[in-house]
C-alpha positions, 0 to 999 in steps of 0.5 A: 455366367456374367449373371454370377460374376455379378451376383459375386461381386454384390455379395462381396461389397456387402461383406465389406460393407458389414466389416466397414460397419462393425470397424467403425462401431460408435464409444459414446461418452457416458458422464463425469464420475463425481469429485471428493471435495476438501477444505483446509479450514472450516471458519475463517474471520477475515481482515485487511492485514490477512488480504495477501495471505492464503486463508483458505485452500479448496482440493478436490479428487480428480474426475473419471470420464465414464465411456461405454468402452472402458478400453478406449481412451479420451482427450476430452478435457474437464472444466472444473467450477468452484461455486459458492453460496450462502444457502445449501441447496445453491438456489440464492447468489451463486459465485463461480469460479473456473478452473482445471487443476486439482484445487484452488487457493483463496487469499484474503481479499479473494474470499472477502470479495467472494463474500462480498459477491454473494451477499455476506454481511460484513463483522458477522459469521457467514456460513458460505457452501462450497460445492465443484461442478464438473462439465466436458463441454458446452450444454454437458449437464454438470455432475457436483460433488458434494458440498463442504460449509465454511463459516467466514466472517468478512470485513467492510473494505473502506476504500476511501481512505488509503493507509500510509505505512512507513517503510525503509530501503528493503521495502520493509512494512514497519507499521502505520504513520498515522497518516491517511490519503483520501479518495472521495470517490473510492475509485482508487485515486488517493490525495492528501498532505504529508508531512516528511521529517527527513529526506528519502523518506520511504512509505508504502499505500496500503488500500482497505481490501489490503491491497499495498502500493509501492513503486514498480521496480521495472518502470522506476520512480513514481510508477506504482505496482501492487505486484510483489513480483514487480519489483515492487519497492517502497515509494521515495520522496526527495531530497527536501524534508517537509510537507507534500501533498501526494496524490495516488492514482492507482488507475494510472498506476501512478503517484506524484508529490507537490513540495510546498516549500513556503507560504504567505497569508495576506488580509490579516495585517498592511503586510503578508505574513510567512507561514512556518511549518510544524511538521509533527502536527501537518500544520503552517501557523504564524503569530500576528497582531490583530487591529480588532477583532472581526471577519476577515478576508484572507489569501494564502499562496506560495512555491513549490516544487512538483515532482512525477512521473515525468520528472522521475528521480530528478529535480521537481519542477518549479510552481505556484502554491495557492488554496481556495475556500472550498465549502467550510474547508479549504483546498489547493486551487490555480489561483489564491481565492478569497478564504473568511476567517473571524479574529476572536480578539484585538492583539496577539493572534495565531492562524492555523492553516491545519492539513493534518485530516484529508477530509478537512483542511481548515484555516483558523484564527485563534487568540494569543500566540503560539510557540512557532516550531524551528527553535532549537530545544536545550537537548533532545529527549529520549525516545518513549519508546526505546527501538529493536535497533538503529539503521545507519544510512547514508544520502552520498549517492543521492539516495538512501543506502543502509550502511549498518545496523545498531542493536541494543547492548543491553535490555533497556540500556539505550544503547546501541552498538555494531560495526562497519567495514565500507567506503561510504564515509559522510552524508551519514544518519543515525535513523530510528524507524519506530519513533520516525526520527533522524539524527545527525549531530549537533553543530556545536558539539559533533559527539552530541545527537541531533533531530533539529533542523540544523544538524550536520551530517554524521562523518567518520574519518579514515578507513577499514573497519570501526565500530560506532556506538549510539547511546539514546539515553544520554543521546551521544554517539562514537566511534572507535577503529578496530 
């Protein structure tokens, strides 16, 4: 009898053994079913005011794991990598890009540098094939999708030279000022001399893969961002018109602005002699009398004030000016050094010290004098080119704040009209962004416009709403109350 109790109770355990066994019956994961792939565009030609914008999207259908139970269902999560290359079959330079959502979006300096990558030759058209390679997991073989081509025409990023842009107090891109900062080593670190016509002068750095610098509007002046959703605003100089020499590190994600407010040159009479800013041209000349002509030995030094970072939006902080010879150029040092200069001719002479290309600061002598800015012209002239419309500004908070906008009354008219209701009532410019010119009014006569050196804030008496009227053509301006 215990003989068959025990024989019942093996037979048992195998039954449920066998249960046990079919519950538990393995699902094994098959493989990845593959995608359709999809382009927005089939040829793209690429250049650095594209470099923030969209250019190409890349979509594609979802993947279907493929399981050996069709009723079970899985967690296991796809990755998805967008490859590209310039040969069909993949076998050349492959750039990859992870992802797992359902398409992907190329900007222009995205592909441009994709390009770049895989070998593409810059000015000519490329055709770059795309292809998705699927995968749930490591040492999963990849399941592709099929391949689309784009013909992409890339451009040569030139990161040595960093573009400046004028701006104004939306941040507005307003075009380039012909101006260029320098990074010799095209690491992101940019210098060079500016010349401002005005105080609070707005400019923003645009970079050669199209990147555009600004100040970080989260961190304050003098903290630069590239992120427009960083708060990123335009970079503002101070209160003082005249000629900087601006460096922009990138890197640091910072930027500074050295004012040279005066300069000396000594060796070239028993005295030193002042040096008077052009601003139009970026430029410190003086007329001088030469003893003989000949080479000479000559030093140049000055004052300034520095402005960065740590100084933020208050005063700059006090400094020595001082260039050296650096090669056939010459460049700011901490003490003046010894620059050869040849004076073509005994008599009236003018030296150069000329900080217009970043590339090549020079000093020069050359025979008879020149017309030293800062004389007051007889009337001012006309803009060449009349603007779309006038801001009208204001420096009473410290800053530039925009008041108003002057449109044209009629096409080619040069005259400008429009209203204002506010507060603010002096420390007012009339401001023409497109020419780069600041008006105020003439000291002698306050109907009369003036861009000179001596011109007097614009004021409007009283109260409540007015409207001002700007004429460039005979260049007066007025104001009536509503």
């Amino acid at each position: 009898m215990k003989t068959i109790k025990s024989l019942f109770a093996v037979l048992f355990a195998l039954l449920a053994f066998s249960a046990c066994e079919k519950d538990g019956d393995k699902i094994y994961l098959q493989s990845l079913e593959s995608n359709n792939l999809m382009a927005t565009t089939d040829r793209v030609e690429l250049n650095a005011d594209l470099a923030q914008e969209i250019v190409v999207s890349l979509a594609w259908t979802d993947r279907t794991i493929q399981i050996s139970d069709p009723a079970v269902g899985t967690t296991v999560t796809v990755t998805n990598y967008v490859e590209a290359s310039l040969s069909e079959d993949f076998s050349t330079t492959v750039s990859k890009t992870a992802t797992t959502s359902l398409s992907i979006a190329f900007t222009g300096l995205e592909l441009n540098s994709l390009a770049s990558e895989i070998g593409a030759v810059t000015g000519r058209n490329n055709k770059i094939y795309f292809r998705l390679a699927g995968t749930t997991g490591t040492n999963i073989p990849l399941v592709y999708s099929n391949v689309v081509s784009i013909d992409v025409t890339p451009y040569k990023m030139d990161m040595n030279t960093g573009t400046v842009i004028l701006s104004n107090d939306q941040t507005e891109n307003l075009g380039e000022t012909g101006v260029t900062f320098y990074s010799p080593d095209a690491d992101g670190i940019y210098s060079g001399f500016i010349s401002i016509p005005e105080a609070w002068y707005h400019i923003l750095l645009k970079e050669g893969d199209g990147s555009i610098w600004g100040t970080s509007g989260s961190e304050g002046a003098f903290h630069l961002t590239d992120d427009p959703n960083n708060s990123l605003q335009n970079m503002w100089f101070p209160g003082t018109a005249g000629c900087y020499y601006v460096i922009v590190n990138t890197q640091a994600a910072e930027w500074s602005a050295l004012h040279i407010s005066s300069l000396l040159v000594s060796g070239l009479t028993d005295e030193s002699i002042s040096l008077t800013l052009d601003q139009t041209n970026n430029q410190w000349l003086a007329t001088f009398n030469a003893e003989t002509a000949g080479s000479r030995t000559i030093t140049i030094n000055g004052k300034g004030e520095q402005y960065n970072a740590e100084t933020g939006d208050g005063s700059g902080t006090a400094v020595d000016i001082a260039f050296a010879a650096n090669g056939e150029q010459v460049s700011l040092a901490q003490t003046a050094g010894d620059i050869t200069v040849d004076i073509p001719q005994a008599g009236e002479c003018t030296v150069r010290l000329n900080l217009y290309n970043p590339t090549n600061c020079v000093v020069s002598v050359e025979a008879g004098a020149s017309t030293l800015p800062g004389g007051e012209d007889p009337g001012e002239e006309t803009p060449v080119t009349l603007p779309e419309s006038l801001d009208v500004v204001s420096y009473s908070t410290g800053s530039e704040v925009l008041l108003t906008t002057l449109y044209p009354t009629g096409s080619g008219s040069g005259v400008y009209t429009g209203t204002y209701s506010g507060e603010v009532r002096d420390q007012i410019n009339i401001v023409d962004r497109i020419n780069s010119v600041w008006y105020g009014c003439a000291p002698d006569d306050n109907s009369q416009l003036s861009s000179q050196k001596s011109k007097w804030n614009i004021w409007f008496d009283g109260s409540g709403e007015l409207t001002l009227t700007v004429d460039l053509t005979n260049m007066t301006w007025n104001y009536t109350a509503n």
